[in-house]
C-alpha positions in Angstrom: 110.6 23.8 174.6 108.7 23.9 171.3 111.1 22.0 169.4 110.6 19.0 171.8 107.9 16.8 171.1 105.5 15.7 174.2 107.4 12.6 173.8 111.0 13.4 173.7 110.1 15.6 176.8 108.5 12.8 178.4 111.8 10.5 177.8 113.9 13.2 179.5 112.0 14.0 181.9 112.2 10.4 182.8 115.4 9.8 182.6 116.2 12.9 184.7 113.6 11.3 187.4 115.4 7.7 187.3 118.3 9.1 187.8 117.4 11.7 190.5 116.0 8.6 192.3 119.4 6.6 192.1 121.4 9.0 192.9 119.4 10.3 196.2 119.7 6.4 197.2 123.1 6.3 197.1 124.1 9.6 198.6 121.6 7.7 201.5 123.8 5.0 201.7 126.9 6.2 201.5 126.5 8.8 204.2 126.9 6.1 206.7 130.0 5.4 205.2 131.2 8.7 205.6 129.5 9.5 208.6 130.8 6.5 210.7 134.0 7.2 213.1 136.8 5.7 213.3 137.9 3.1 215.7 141.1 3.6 217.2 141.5 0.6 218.9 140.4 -1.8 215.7 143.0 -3.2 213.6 147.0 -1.9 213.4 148.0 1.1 212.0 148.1 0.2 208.2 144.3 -0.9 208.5 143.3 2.4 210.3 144.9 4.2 207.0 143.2 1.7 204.5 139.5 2.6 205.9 140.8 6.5 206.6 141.6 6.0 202.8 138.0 3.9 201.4 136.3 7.1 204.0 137.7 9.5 202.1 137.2 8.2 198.5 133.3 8.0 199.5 133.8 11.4 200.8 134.9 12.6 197.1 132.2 10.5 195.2 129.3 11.8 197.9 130.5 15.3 196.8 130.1 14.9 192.9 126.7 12.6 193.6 125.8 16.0 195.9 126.8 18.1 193.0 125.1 15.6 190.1 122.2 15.7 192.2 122.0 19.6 192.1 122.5 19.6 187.9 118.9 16.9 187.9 117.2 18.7 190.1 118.0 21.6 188.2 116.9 20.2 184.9 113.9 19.0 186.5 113.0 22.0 187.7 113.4 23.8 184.2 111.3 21.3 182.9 108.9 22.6 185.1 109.2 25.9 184.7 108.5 25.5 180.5 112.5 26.6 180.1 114.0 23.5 179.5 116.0 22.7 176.9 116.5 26.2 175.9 120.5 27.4 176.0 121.0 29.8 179.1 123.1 31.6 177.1 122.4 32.2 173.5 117.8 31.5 174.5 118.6 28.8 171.5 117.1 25.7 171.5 119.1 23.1 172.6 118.6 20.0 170.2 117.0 16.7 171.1 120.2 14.3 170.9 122.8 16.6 173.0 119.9 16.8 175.8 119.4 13.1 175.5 123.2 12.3 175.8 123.1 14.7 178.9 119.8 16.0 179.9 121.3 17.9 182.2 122.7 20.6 179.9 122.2 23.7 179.8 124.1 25.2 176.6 124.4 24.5 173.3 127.3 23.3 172.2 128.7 26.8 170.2 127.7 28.5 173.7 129.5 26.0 175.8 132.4 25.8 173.6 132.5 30.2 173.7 132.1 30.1 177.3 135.0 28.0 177.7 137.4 29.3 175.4 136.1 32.7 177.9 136.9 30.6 181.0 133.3 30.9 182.4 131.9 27.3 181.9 134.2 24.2 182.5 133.2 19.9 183.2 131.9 20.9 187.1 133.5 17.5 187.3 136.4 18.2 186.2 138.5 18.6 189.2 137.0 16.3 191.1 140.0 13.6 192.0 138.6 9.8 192.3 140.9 7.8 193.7 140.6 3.8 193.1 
């Protein structure tokens, strides 16, 4: 983390925090939504299929705000640990800008670009189907 001045660290670090806090609110709120049973007897059949379907698109974005969640956590805990900002694969550092367009990164961009030419390292989001 030496090529990361106090405050660049402290600007990550930050964002990593505000966004940890955001995203644990709304995986809060919308595990109600998903958590909540249907009513059998509440509106016809087409209205039973248009809240099965608004269940089951909060069902898919709970997942990947589960799984986003994870990736901060993660960062945060690297920061932590001293080993942030250091690539997990090539122990290079990882420069300022990449970390501060995704501070959750953990590769440079010649080790993330290697690994997935390999197949090892993909967008974790990648597959993830939203549905509008």
């Amino acid at each position: 983390m030496d090529h990361l001045s106090e405050q660049q660290l402290a600007g990550l670090r930050t964002k990593l925090e505000t966004e940890q806090a955001e995203l644990s609110e709304r995986i809060a709120s919308s595990t109600s939504v998903v958590a909540d049973n249907l009513d059998p007897g509440r509106g016809d059949v087409e209205d039973q299929a248009a809240e099965e379907a608004g269940r089951f698109q909060a069902k898919q974005l709970l997942t990947r705000d589960r799984a986003r969640l994870a990736e901060v956590e993660a960062a945060l805990s690297r920061v932590a640990e001293g080993e942030y900002g250091i690539c997990e694969e090539s122990d290079e550092p990882i420069p300022f800008r990449r970390l501060e367009l995704e501070p959750t990164t953990r590769y440079t961009v010649a080790a993330q670009e290697a690994l997935e030419a390999e197949g090892g390292v993909a967008d974790p989001h990648a597959d993830e189907p939203i549905g509008y």
